[in-house]
C-alpha positions as a printed Julia matrix, in Angstrom:
334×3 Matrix{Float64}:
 -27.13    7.25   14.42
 -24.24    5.8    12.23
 -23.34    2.29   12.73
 -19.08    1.71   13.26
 -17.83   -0.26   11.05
 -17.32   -4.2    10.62
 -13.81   -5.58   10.44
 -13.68   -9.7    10.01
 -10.42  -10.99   11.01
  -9.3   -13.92    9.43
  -6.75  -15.81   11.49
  -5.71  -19.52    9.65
  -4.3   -21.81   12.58
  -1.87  -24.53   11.95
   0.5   -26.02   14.43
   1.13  -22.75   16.75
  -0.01  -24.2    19.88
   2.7   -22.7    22.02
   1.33  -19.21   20.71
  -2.03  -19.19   19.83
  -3.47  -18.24   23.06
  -0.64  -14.87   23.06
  -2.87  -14.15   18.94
  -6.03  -14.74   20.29
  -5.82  -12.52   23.35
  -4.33   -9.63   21.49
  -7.42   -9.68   19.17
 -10.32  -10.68   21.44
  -9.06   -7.54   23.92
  -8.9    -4.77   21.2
 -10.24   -1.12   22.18
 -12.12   -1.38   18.71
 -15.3    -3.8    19.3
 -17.12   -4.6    16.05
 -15.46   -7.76   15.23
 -15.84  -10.77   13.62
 -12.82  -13.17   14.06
 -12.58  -16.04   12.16
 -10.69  -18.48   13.32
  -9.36  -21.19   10.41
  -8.38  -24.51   11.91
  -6.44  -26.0     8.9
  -6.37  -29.67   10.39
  -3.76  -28.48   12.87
  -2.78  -31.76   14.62
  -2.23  -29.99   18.09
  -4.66  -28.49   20.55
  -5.16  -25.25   18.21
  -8.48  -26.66   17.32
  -9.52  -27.13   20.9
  -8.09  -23.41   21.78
 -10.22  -21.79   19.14
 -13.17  -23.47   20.0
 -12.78  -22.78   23.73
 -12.44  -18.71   22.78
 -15.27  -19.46   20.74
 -17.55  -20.54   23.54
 -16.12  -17.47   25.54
 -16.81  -14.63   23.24
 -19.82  -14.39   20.39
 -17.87  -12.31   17.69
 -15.73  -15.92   17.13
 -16.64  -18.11   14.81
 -14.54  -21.65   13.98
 -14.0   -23.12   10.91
 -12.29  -27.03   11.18
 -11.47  -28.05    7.75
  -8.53  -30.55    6.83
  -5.54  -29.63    5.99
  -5.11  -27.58    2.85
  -2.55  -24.86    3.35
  -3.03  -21.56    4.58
  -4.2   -20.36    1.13
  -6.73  -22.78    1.28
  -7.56  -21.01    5.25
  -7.85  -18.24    3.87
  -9.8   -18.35    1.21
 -12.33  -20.48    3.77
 -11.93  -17.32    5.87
 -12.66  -15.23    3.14
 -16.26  -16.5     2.44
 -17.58  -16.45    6.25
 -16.27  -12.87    6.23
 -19.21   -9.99    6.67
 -17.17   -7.24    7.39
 -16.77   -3.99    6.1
 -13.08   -4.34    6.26
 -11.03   -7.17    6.44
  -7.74   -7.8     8.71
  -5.15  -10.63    8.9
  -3.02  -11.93   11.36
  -1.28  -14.9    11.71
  -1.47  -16.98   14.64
   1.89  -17.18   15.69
   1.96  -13.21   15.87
   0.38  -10.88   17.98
  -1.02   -6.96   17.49
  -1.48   -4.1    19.85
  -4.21   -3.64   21.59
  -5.3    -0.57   19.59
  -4.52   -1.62   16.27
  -7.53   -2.1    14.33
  -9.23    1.41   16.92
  -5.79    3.59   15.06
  -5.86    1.9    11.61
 -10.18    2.19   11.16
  -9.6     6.06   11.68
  -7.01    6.67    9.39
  -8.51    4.59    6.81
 -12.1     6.89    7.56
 -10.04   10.29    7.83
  -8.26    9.77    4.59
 -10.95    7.79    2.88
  -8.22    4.91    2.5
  -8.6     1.86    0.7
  -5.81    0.27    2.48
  -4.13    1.17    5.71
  -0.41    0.12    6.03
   1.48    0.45   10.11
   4.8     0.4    10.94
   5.57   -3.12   12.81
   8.08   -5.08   14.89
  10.16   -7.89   13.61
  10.95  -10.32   16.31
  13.61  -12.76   16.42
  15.44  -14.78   19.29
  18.27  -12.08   19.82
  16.84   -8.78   18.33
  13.95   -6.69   17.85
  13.89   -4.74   14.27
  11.48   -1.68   14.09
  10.23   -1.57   10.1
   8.06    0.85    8.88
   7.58    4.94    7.97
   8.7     7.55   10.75
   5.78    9.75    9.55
   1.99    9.67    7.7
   2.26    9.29    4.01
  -1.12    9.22    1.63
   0.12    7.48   -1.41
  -1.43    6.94   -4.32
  -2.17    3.45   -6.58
   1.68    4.09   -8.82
   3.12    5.39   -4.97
   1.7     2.78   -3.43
   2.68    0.21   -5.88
   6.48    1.3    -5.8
   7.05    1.3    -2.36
   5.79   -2.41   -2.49
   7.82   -3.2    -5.04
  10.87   -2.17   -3.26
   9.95   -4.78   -0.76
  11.45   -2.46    2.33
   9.91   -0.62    4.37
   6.62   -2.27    2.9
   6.87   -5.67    2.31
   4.32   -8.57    0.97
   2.42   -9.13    4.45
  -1.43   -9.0     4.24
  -1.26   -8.77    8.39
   0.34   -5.14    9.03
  -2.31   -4.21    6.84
  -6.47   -3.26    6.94
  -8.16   -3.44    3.81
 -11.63   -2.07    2.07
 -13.3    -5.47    1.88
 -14.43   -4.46   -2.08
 -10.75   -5.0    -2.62
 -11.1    -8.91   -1.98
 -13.92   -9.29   -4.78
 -12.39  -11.82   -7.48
  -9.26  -12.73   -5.34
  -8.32  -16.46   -4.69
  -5.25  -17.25   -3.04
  -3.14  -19.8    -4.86
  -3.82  -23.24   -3.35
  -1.35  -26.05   -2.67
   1.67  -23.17   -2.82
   3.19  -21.33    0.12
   3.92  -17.21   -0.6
   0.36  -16.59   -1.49
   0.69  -13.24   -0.15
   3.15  -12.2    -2.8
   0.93  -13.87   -5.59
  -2.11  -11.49   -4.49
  -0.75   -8.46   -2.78
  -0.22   -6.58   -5.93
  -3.5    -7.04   -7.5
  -5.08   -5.69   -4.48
  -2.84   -2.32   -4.63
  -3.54   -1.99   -8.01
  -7.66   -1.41   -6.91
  -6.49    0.66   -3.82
  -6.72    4.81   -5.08
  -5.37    5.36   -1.73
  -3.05    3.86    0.73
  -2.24    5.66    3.91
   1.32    4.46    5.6
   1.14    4.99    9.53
   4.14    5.31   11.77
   2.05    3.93   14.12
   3.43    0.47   15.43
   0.54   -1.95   15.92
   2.11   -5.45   14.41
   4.65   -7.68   16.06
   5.77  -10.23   13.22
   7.08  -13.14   15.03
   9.85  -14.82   13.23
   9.93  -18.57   14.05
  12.87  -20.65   12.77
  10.54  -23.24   11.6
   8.01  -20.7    10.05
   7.7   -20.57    6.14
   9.87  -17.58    5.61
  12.45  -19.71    7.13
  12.1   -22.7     4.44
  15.35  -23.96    2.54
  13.22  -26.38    0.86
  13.96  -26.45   -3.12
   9.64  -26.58   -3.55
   9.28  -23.78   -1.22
  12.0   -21.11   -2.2
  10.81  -22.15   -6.24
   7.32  -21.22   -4.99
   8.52  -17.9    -3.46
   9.8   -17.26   -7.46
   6.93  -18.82   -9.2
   4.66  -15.7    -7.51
   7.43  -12.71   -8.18
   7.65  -13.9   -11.42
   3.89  -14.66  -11.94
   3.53  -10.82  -10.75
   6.48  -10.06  -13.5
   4.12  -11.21  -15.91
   1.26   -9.73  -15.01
   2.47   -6.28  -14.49
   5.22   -5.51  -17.31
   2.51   -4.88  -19.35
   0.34   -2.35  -18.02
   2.91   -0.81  -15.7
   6.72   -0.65  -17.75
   7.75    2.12  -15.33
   8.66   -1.08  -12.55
  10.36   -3.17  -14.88
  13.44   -3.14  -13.12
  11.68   -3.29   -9.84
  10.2    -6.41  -11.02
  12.72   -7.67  -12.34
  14.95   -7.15   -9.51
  12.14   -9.13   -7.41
  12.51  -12.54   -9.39
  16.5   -12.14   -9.18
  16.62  -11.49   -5.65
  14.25  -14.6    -5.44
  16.67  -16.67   -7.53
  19.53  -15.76   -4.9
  17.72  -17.7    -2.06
  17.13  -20.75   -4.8
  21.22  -20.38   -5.16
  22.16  -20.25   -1.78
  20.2   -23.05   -0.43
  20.31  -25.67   -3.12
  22.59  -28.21   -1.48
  20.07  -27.94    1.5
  18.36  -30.5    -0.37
  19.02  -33.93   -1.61
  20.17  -34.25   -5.28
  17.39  -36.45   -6.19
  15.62  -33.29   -5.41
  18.19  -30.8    -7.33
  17.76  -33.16  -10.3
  14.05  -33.04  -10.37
  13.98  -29.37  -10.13
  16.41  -29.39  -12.7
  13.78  -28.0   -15.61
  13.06  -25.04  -13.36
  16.09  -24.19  -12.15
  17.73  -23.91  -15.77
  14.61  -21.82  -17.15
  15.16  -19.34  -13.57
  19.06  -19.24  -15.28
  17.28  -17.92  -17.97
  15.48  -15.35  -17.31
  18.52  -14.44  -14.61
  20.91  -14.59  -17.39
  19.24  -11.86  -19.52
  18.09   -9.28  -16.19
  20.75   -9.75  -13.58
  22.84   -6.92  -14.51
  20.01   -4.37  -14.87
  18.19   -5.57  -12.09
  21.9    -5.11   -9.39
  21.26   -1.37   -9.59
  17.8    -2.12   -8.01
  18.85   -4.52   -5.18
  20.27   -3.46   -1.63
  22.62   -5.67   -1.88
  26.37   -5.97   -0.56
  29.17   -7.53   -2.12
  28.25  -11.23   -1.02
  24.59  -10.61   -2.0
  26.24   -9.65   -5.18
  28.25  -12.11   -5.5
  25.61  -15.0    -5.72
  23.62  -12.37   -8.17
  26.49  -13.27  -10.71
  25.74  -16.97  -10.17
  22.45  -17.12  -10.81
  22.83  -17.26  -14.5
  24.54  -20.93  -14.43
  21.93  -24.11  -12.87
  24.67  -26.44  -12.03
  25.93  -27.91   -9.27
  29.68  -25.55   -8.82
  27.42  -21.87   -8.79
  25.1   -23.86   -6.15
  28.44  -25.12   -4.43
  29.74  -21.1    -4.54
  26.25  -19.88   -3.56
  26.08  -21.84   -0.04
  29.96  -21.26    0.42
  29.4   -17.44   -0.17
  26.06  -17.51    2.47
  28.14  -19.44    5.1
  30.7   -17.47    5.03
  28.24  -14.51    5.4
  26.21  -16.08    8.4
  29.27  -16.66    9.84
  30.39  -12.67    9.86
  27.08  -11.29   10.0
  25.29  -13.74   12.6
  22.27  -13.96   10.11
  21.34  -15.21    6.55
  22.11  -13.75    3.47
């Protein structure tokens, strides 16, 4: 008799009190059994610790990790090493998943002899809900694969919509001390997948806090979202030319949401950025042109594209005015 498969998933906790116990239930209560959930207290100064260790007592597949605070690379890269499984899943613990995620994504992966499985997914903010994802199967292959991710669309750099071959992990480290770790790894993983099968299949509900990380207009954490596209620039222009421009395009695009939310921070800040910020002119200076015919963007998008090239104080002034203005049409950021 075969045995099912193992999938450990990792869950690093910090600070989501008010919706850990909404994460917890969605995984403890899937249809698909063989689980080990590791939960990752990262010194969360709340009750999360207490909440994991209270599911822990309830159900045997839990196990609790309490470290101190290290970032959520650091949580999971603790997760990484408890993790037995034959596959691995994420989610993050202000997020939630269907109850039949991991049941539909396990038998794709074993039908098409996957190495990663990909689902469609909600995105979930105060006044909207935004469906993301493929409206049919697609079986793509490491270059497929790789371009689609590139594009950063209907695929984007979230290990939690995703479940992945555990072999894929062997040699990865997240980046500690640095938020975007996903985007500093996800790559090197699809470059060992042979096969990644995209569902239409809507099993993730991404949760989009307005205090989360992806909502940071902090000079240190947009620079780290452009340290890892560019640190992926480097490592890929090499062995795959063919995504230049999609690389490329990546670090610009990056560069825009340096640009527009400069001023955000003190100038004491601005000035001690200052190295960075001239060498991201740079590299902007040289690839913005090439790398517009690669970005969805419209004319204000554009318009802070043609900033980029200049670190001073007017193109950050023009950058914010041009996103204001924006927000103030569009109801949303730039």
């Amino acid at each position: 008799m075969s045995v099912e498969p193992k999938i450990s998933v990792i869950v690093p906790v910090y600070k989501v009190e008010p919706y850990l116990r909404k994460c917890l239930d969605s995984i403890v209560n899937q249809t698909y059994r063989n689980l080990q959930i590791i939960l990752v207290d990262d010194g969360s100064p709340d009750n999360c610790g207490a909440i994991c260790d209270e599911y822990a007592d309830r159900d045997s597949r839990i196990e609790v990790i309490h470290q101190e605070n290290g970032g959520v690379s650091a949580a999971r890269n603790a997760g990484l090493q408890l993790a037995e499984g034959d596959y691995i899943g994420w989610v993050d613990s202000d997020d939630w998943i269907e109850l039949d995620m991991y049941e539909t994504m396990l038998a794709n992966v074993l039908a098409y002899q996957a190495d990663i499985a990909v689902c469609s997914r909600f995105e979930r903010y105060k006044n909207k809900i935004v469906q993301r994802g493929w409206h049919k199967v697609e079986v793509l292959n490491t270059e497929q694969a790789l371009k689609i991710l590139l594009q950063n669309d209907k695929m984007q750099n979230y290990l939690c919509d995703k479940l992945w071959k555990y072999e894929l992990f062997a040699d990865i480290v997240f980046p500690e001390g640095r938020t975007y770790e996903d985007i500093a790894v996800m790559h090197r993983l699809f470059i060992k997948a042979r096969c990644v099968i995209c569902l239409p299949y809507v099993g993730y509900n991404y949760f989009q806090r307005a205090n989360s990380i992806v909502s940071d207009v902090s000079l240190q954490g947009r620079l780290n979202h452009y340290l890892a596209a560019k640190e992926r620039y480097d490592e890929m222009i090499n062995e795959w030319p063919q995504f230049e421009h999609l690389l490329t395009a990546q670090c610009v695009a990056s560069a825009v949401c340096i640009w527009t939310s400069c001023l955000y921070n003190a100038e004491l800040k601005i000035r001690y950025y200052q190295v960075q910020l001239e060498e991201i002119a740079d590299f902007c200076s040289k690839h913005y042109k090439a790398a517009l015919k690669y970005m969805n963007l419209g004319m204000a998008g554009r318009l802070v594209v043609c900033l980029t090239p200049y670190a001073k104080r007017w193109a950050f002034a023009l950058a914010a005015l041009v996103s204001w203005l924006y927000k103030l049409k569009h109801g949303r950021n730039l």
